[in-house]
PDB file of N, CA, C and O in Angstrom, chain B, residues numbered from 101:
ATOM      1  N   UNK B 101      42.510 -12.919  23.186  1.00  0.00           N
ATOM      2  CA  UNK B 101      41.805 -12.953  21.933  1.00  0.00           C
ATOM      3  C   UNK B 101      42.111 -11.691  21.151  1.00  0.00           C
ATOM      4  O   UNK B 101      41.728 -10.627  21.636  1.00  0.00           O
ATOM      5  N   UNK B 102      42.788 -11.691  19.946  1.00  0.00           N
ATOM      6  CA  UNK B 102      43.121 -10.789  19.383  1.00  0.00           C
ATOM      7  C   UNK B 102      41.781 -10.087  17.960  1.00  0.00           C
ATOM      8  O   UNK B 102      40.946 -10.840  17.459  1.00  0.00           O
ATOM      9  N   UNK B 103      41.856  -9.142  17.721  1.00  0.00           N
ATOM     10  CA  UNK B 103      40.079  -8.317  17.253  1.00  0.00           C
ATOM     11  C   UNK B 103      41.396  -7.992  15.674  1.00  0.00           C
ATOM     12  O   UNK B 103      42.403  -7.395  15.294  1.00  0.00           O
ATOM     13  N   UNK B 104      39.908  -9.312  15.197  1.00  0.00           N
ATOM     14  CA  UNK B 104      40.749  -9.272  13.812  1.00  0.00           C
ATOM     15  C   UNK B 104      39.233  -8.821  12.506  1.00  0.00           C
ATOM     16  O   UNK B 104      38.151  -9.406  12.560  1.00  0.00           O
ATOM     17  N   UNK B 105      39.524  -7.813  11.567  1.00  0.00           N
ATOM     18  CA  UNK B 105      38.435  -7.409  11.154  1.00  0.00           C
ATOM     19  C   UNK B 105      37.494  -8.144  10.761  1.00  0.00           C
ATOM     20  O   UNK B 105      36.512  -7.608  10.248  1.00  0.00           O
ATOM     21  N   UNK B 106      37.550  -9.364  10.884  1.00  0.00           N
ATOM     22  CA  UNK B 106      36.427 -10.842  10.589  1.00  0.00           C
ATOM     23  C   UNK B 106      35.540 -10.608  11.844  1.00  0.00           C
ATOM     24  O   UNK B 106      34.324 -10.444  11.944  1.00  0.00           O
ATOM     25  N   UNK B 107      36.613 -10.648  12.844  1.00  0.00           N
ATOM     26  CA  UNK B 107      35.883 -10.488  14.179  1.00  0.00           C
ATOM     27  C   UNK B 107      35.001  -8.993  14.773  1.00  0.00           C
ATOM     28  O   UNK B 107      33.935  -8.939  15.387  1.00  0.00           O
ATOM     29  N   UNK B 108      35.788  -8.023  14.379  1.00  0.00           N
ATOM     30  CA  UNK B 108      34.907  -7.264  14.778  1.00  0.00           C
ATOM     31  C   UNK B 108      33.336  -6.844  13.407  1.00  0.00           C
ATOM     32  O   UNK B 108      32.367  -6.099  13.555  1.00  0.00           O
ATOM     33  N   UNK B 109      33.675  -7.563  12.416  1.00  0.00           N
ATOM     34  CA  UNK B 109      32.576  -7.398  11.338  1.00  0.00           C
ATOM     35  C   UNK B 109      31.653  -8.334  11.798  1.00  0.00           C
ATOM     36  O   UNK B 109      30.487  -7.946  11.723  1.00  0.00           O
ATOM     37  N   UNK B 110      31.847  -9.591  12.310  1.00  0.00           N
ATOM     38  CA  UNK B 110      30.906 -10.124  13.276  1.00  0.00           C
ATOM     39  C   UNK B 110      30.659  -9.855  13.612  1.00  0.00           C
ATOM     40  O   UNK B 110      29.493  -9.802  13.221  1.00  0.00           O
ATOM     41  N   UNK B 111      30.800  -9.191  14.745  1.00  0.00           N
ATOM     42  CA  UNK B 111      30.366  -8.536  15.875  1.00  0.00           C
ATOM     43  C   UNK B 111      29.502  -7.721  15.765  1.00  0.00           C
ATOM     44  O   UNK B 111      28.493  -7.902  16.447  1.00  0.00           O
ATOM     45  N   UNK B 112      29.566  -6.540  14.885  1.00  0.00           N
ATOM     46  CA  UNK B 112      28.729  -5.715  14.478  1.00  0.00           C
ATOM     47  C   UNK B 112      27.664  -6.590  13.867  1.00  0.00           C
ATOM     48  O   UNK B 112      26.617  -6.277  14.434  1.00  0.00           O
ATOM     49  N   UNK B 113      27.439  -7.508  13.009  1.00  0.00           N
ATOM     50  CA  UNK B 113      26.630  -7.704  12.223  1.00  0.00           C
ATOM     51  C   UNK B 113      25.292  -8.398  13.481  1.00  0.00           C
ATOM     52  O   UNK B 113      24.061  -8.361  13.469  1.00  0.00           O
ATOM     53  N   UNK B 114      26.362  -9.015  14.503  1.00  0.00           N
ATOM     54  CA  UNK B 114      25.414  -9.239  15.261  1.00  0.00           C
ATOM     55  C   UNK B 114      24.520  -7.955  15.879  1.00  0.00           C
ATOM     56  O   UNK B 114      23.384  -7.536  15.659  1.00  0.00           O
ATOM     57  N   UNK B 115      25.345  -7.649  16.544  1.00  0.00           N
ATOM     58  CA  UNK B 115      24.820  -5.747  16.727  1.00  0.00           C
ATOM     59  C   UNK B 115      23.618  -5.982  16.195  1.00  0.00           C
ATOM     60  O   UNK B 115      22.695  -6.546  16.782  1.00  0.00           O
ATOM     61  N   UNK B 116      23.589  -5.389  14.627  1.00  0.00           N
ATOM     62  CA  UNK B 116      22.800  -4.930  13.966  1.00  0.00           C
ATOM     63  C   UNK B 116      21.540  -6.051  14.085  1.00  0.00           C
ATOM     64  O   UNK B 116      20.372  -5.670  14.167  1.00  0.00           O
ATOM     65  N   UNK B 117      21.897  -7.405  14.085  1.00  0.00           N
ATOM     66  CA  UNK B 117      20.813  -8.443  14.298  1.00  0.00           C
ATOM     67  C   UNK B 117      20.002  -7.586  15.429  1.00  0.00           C
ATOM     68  O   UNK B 117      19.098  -6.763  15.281  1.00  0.00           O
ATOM     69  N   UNK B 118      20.415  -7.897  16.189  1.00  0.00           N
ATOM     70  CA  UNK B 118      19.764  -7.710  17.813  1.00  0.00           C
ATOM     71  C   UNK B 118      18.936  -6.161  17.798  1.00  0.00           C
ATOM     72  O   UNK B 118      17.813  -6.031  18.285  1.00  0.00           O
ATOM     73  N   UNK B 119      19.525  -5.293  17.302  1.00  0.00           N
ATOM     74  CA  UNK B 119      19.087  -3.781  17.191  1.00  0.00           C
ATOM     75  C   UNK B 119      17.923  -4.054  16.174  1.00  0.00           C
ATOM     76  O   UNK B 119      16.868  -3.485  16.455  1.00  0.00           O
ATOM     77  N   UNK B 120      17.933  -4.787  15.096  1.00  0.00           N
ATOM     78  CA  UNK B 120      17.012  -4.994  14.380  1.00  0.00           C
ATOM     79  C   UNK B 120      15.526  -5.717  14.944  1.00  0.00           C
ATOM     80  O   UNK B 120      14.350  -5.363  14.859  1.00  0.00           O
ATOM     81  N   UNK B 121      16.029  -6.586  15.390  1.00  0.00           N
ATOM     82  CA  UNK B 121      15.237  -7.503  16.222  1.00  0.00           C
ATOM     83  C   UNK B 121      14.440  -6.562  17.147  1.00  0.00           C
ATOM     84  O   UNK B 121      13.242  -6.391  16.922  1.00  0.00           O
ATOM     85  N   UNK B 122      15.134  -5.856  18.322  1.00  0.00           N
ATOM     86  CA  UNK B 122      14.799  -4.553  19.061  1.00  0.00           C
ATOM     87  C   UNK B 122      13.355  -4.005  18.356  1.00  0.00           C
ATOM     88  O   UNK B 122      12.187  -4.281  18.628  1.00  0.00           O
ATOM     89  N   UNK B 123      13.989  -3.042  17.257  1.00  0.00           N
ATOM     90  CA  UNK B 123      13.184  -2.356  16.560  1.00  0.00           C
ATOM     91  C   UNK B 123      12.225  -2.866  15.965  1.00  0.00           C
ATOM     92  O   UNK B 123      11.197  -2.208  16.124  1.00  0.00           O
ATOM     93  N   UNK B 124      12.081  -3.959  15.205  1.00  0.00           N
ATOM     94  CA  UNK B 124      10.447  -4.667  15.098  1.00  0.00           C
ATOM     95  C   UNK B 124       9.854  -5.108  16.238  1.00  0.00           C
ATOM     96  O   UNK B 124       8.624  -5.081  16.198  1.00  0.00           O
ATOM     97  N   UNK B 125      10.454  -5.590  17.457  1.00  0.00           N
ATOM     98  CA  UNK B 125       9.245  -5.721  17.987  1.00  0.00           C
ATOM     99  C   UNK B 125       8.242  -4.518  18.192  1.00  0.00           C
ATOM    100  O   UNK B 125       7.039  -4.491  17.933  1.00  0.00           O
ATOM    101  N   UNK B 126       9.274  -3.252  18.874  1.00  0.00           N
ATOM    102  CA  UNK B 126       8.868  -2.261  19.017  1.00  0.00           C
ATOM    103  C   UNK B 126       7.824  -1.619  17.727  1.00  0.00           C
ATOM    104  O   UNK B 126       6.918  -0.788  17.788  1.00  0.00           O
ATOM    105  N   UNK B 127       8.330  -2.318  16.685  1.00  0.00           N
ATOM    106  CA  UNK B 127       6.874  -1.622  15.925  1.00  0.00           C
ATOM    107  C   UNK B 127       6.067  -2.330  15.549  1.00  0.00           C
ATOM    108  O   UNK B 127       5.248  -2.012  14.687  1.00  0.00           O
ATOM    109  N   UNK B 128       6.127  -3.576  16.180  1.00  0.00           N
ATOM    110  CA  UNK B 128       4.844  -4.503  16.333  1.00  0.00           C
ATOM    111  C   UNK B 128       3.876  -3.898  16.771  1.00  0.00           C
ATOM    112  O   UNK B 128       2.825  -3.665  16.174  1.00  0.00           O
ATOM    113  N   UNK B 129       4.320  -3.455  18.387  1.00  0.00           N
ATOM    114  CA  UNK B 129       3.208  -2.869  19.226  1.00  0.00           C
ATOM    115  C   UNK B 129       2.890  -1.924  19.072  1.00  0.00           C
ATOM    116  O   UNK B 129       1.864  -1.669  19.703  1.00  0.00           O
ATOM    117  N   UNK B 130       3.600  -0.435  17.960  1.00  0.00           N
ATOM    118  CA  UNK B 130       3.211   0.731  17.658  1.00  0.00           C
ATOM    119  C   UNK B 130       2.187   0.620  16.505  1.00  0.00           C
ATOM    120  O   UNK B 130       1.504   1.550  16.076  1.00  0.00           O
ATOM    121  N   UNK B 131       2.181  -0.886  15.991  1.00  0.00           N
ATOM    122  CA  UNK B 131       1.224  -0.990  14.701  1.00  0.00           C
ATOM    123  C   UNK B 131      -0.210  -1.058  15.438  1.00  0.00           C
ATOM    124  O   UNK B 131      -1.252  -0.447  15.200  1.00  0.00           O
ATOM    125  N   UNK B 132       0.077  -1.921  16.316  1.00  0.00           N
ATOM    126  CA  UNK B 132      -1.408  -2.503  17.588  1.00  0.00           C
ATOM    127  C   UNK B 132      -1.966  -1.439  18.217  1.00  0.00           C
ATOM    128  O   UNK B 132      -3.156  -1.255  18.469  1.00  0.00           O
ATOM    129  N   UNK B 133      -0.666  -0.484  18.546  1.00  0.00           N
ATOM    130  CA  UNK B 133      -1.272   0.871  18.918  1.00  0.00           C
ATOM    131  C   UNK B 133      -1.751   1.963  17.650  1.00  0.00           C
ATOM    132  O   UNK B 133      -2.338   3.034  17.804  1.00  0.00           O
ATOM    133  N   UNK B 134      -1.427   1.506  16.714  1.00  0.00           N
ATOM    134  CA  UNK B 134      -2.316   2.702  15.901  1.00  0.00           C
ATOM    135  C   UNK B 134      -3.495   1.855  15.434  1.00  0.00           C
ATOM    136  O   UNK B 134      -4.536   2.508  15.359  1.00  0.00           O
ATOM    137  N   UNK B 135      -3.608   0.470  15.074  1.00  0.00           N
ATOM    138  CA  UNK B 135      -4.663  -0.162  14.547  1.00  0.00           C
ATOM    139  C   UNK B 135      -6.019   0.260  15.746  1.00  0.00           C
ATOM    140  O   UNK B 135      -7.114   0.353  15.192  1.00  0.00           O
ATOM    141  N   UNK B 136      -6.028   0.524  17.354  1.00  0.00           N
ATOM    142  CA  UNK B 136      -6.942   0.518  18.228  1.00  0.00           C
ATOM    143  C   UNK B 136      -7.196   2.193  17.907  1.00  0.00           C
ATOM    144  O   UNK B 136      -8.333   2.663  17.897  1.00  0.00           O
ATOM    145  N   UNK B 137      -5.849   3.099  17.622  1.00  0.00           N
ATOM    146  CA  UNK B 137      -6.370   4.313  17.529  1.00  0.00           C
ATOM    147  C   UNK B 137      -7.357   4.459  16.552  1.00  0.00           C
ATOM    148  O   UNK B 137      -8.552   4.736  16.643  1.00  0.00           O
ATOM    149  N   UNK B 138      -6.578   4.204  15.529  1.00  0.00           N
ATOM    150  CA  UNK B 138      -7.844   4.156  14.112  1.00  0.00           C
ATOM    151  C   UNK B 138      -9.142   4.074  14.729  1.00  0.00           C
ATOM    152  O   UNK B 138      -9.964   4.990  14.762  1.00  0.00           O
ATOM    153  N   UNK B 139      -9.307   2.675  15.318  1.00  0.00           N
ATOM    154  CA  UNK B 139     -10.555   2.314  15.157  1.00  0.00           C
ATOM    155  C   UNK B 139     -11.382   2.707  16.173  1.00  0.00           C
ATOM    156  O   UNK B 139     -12.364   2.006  16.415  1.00  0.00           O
ATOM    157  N   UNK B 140     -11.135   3.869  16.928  1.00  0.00           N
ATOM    158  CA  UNK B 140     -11.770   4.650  17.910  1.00  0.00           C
ATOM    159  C   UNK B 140     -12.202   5.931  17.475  1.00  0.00           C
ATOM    160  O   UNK B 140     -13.196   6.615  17.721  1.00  0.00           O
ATOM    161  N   UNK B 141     -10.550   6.169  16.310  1.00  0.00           N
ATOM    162  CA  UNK B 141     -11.094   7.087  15.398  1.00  0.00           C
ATOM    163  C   UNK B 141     -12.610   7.055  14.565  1.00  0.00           C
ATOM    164  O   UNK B 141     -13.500   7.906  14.573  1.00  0.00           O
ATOM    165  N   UNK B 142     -12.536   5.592  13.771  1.00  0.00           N
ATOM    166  CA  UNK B 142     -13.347   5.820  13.167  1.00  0.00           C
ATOM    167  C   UNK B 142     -14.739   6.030  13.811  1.00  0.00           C
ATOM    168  O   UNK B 142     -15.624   6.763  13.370  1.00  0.00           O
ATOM    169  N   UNK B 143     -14.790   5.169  15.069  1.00  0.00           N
ATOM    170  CA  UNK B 143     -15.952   4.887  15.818  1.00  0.00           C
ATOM    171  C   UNK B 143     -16.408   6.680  16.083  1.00  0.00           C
ATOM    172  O   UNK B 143     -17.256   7.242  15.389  1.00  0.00           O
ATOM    173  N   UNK B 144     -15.681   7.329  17.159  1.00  0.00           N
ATOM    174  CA  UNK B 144     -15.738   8.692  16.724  1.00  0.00           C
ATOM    175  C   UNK B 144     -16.344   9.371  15.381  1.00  0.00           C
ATOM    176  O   UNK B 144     -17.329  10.109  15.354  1.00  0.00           O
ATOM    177  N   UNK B 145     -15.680   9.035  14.449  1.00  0.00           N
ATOM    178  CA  UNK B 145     -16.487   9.827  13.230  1.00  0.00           C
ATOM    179  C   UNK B 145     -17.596   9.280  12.855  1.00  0.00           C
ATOM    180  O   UNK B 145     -18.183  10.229  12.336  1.00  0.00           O
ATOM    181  N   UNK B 146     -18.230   8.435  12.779  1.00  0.00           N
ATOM    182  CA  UNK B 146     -19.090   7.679  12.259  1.00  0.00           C
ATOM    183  C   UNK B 146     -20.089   8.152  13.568  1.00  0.00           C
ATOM    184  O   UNK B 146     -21.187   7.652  13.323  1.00  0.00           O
ATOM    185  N   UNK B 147     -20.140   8.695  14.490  1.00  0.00           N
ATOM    186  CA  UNK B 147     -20.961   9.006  15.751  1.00  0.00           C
ATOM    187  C   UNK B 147     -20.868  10.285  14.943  1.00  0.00           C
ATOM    188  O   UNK B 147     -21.943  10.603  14.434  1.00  0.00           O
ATOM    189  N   UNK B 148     -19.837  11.109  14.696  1.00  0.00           N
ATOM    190  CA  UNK B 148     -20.053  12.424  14.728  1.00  0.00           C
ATOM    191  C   UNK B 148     -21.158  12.659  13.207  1.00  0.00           C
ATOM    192  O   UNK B 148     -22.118  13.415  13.057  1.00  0.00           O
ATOM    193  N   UNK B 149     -20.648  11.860  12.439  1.00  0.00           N
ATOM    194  CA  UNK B 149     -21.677  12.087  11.136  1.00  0.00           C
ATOM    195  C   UNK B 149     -22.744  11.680  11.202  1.00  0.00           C
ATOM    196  O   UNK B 149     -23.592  11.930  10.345  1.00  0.00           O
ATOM    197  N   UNK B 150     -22.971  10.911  12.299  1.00  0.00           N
ATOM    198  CA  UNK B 150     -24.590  10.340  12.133  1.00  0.00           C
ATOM    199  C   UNK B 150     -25.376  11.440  13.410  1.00  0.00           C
ATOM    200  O   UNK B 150     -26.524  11.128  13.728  1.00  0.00           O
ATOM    201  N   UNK B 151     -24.765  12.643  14.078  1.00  0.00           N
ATOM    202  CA  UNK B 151     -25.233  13.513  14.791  1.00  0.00           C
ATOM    203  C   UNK B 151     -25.347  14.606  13.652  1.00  0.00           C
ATOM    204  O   UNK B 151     -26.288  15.390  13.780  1.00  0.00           O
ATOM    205  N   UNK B 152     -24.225  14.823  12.167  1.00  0.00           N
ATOM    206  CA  UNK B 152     -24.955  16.030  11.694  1.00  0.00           C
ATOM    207  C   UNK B 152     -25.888  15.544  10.790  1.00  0.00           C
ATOM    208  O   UNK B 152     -26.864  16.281  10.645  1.00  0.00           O
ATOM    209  N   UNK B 153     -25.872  14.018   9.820  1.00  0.00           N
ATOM    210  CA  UNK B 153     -26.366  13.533   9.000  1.00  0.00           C
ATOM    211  C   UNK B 153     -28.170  13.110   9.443  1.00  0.00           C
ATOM    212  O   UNK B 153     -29.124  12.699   8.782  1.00  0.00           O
ATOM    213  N   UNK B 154     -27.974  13.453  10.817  1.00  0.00           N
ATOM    214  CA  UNK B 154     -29.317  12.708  11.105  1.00  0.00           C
ATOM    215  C   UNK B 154     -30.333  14.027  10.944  1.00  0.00           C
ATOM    216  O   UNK B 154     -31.164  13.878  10.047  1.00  0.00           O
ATOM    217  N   UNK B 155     -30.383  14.968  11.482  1.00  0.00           N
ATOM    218  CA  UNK B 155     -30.814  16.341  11.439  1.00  0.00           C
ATOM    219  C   UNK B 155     -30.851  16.694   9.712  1.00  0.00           C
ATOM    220  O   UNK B 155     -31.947  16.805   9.164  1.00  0.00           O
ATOM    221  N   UNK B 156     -29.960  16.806   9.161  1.00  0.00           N
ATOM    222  CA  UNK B 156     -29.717  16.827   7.938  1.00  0.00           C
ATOM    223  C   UNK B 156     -30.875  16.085   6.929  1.00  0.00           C
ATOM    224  O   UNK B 156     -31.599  16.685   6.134  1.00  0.00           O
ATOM    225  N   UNK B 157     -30.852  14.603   7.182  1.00  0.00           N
ATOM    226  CA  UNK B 157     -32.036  14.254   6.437  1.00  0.00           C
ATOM    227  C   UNK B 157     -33.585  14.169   7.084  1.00  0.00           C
ATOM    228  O   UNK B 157     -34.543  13.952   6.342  1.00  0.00           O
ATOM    229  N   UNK B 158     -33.729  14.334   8.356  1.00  0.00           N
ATOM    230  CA  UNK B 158     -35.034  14.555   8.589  1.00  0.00           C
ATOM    231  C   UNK B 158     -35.219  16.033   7.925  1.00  0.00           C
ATOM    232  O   UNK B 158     -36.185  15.944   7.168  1.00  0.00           O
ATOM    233  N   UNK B 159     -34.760  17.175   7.902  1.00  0.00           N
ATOM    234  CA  UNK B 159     -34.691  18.341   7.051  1.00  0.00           C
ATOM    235  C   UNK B 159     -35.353  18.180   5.767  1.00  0.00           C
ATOM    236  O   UNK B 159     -36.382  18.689   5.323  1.00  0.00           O
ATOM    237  N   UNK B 160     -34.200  17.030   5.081  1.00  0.00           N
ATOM    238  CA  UNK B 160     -34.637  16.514   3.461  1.00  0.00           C
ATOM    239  C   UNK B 160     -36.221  15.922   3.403  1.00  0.00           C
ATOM    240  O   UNK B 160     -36.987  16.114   2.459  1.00  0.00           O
ATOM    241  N   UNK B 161     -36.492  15.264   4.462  1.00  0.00           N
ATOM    242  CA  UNK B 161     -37.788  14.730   4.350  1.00  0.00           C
ATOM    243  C   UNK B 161     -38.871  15.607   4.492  1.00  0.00           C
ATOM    244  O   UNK B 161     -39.880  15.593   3.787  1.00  0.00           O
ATOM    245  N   UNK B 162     -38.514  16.778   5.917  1.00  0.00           N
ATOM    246  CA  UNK B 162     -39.648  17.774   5.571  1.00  0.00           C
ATOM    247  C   UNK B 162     -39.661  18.542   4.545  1.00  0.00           C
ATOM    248  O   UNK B 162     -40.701  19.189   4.428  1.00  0.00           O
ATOM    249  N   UNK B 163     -38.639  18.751   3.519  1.00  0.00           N
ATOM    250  CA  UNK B 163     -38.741  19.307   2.273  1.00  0.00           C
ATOM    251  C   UNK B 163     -39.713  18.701   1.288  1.00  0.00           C
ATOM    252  O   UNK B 163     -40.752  19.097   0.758  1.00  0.00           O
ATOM    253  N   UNK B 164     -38.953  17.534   1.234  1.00  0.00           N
ATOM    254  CA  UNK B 164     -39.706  17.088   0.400  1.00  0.00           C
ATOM    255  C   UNK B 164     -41.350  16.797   1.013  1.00  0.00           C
ATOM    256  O   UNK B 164     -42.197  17.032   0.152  1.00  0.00           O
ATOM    257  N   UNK B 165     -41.679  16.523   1.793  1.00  0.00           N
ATOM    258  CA  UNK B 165     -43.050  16.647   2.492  1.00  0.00           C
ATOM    259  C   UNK B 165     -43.934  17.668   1.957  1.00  0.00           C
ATOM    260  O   UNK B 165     -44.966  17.355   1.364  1.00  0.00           O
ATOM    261  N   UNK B 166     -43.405  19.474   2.227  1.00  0.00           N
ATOM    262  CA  UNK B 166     -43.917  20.242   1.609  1.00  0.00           C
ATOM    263  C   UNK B 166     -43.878  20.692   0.450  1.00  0.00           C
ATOM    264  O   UNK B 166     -44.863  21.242  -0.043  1.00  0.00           O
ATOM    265  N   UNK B 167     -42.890  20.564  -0.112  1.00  0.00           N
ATOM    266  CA  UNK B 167     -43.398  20.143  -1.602  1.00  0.00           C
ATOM    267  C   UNK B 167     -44.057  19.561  -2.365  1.00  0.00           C
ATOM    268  O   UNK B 167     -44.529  19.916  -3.445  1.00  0.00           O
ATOM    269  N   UNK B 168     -44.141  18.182  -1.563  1.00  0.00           N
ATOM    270  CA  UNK B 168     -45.585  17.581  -1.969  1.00  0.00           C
ATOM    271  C   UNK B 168     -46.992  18.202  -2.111  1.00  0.00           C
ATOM    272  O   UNK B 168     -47.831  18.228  -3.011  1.00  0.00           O
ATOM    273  N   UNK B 169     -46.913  18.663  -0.925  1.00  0.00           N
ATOM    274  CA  UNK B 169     -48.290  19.122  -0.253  1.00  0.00           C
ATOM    275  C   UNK B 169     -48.509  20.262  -0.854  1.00  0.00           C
ATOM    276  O   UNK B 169     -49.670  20.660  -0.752  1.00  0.00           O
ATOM    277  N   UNK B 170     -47.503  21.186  -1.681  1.00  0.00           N
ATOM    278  CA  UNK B 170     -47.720  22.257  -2.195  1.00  0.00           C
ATOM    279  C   UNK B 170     -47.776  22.000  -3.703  1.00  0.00           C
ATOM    280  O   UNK B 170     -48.221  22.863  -4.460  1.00  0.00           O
ATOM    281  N   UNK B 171     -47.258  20.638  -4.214  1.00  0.00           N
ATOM    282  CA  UNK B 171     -47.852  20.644  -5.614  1.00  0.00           C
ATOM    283  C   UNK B 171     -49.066  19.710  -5.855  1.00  0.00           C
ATOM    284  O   UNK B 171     -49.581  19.293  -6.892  1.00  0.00           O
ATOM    285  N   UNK B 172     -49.355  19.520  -4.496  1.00  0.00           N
ATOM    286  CA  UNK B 172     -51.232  18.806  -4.150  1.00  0.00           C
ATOM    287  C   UNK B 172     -51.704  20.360  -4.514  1.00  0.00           C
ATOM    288  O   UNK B 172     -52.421  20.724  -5.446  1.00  0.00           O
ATOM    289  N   UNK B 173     -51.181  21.016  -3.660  1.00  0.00           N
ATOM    290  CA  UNK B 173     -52.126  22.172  -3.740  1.00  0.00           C
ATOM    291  C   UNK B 173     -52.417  23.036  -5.498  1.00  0.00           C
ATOM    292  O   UNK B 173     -53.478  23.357  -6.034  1.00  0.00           O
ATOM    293  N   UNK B 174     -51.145  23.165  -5.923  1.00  0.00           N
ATOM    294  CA  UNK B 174     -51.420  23.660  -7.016  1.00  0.00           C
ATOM    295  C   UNK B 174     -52.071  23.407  -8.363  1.00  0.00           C
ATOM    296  O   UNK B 174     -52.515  24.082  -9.292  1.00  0.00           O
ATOM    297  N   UNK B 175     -51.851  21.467  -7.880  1.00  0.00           N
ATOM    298  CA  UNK B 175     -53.102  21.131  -8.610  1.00  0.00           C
ATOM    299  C   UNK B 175     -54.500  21.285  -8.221  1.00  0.00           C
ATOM    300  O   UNK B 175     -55.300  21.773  -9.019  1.00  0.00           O
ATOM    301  N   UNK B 176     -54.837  20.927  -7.114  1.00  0.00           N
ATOM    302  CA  UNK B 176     -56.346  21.341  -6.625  1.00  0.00           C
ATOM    303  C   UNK B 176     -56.899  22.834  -6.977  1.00  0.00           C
ATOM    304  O   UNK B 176     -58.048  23.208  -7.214  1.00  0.00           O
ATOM    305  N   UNK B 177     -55.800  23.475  -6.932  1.00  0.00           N
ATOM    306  CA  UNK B 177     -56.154  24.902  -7.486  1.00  0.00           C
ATOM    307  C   UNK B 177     -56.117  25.448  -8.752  1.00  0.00           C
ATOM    308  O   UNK B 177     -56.570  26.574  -8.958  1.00  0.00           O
ATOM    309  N   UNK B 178     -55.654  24.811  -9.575  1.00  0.00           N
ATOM    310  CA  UNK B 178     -55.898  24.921 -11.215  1.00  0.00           C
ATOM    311  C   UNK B 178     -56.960  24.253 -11.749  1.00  0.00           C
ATOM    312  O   UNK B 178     -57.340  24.502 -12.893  1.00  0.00           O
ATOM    313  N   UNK B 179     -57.617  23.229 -10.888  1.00  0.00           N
ATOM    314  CA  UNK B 179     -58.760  22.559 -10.974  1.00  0.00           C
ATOM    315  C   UNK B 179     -60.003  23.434 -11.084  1.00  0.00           C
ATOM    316  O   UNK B 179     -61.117  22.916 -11.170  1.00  0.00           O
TER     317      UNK B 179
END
């Protein structure tokens, strides 16, 4: 069989099929692997903000609590 440039441009093109082929699957499963990272990620953050966010607004509530209670007071006392 003599390698005539039809033939070896075939050849390659197959190549490139197969190498192509290769490479998506492979980033099939690197997509599957970042879609589970993400979402461990997010799970992670959404834990971590609701550990500073939670402290954070019970804070807001005792603010506002005594503020209340201190503009009860300042009316009772201008009274």
């Amino acid at each position: 069989m003599e390698w005539t440039s039809d033939n070896v441009l075939a050849a390659l093109y197959i190549a490139v099929a197969v190498m192509l082929i290769i490479v998506l699957y492979h980033t099939l499963f690197i997509v599957v692997d970042l879609r589970k990272m993400l979402r461990s990620w997010r799970t992670i953050s959404d834990q971590v903000e609701n550990v500073i966010m939670k402290p954070l607004s019970i804070t807001d509530k005792a603010m506002e609590w005594v503020m209340g209670y201190l503009e009860q007071g300042k009316k009772h006392h201008k009274e």
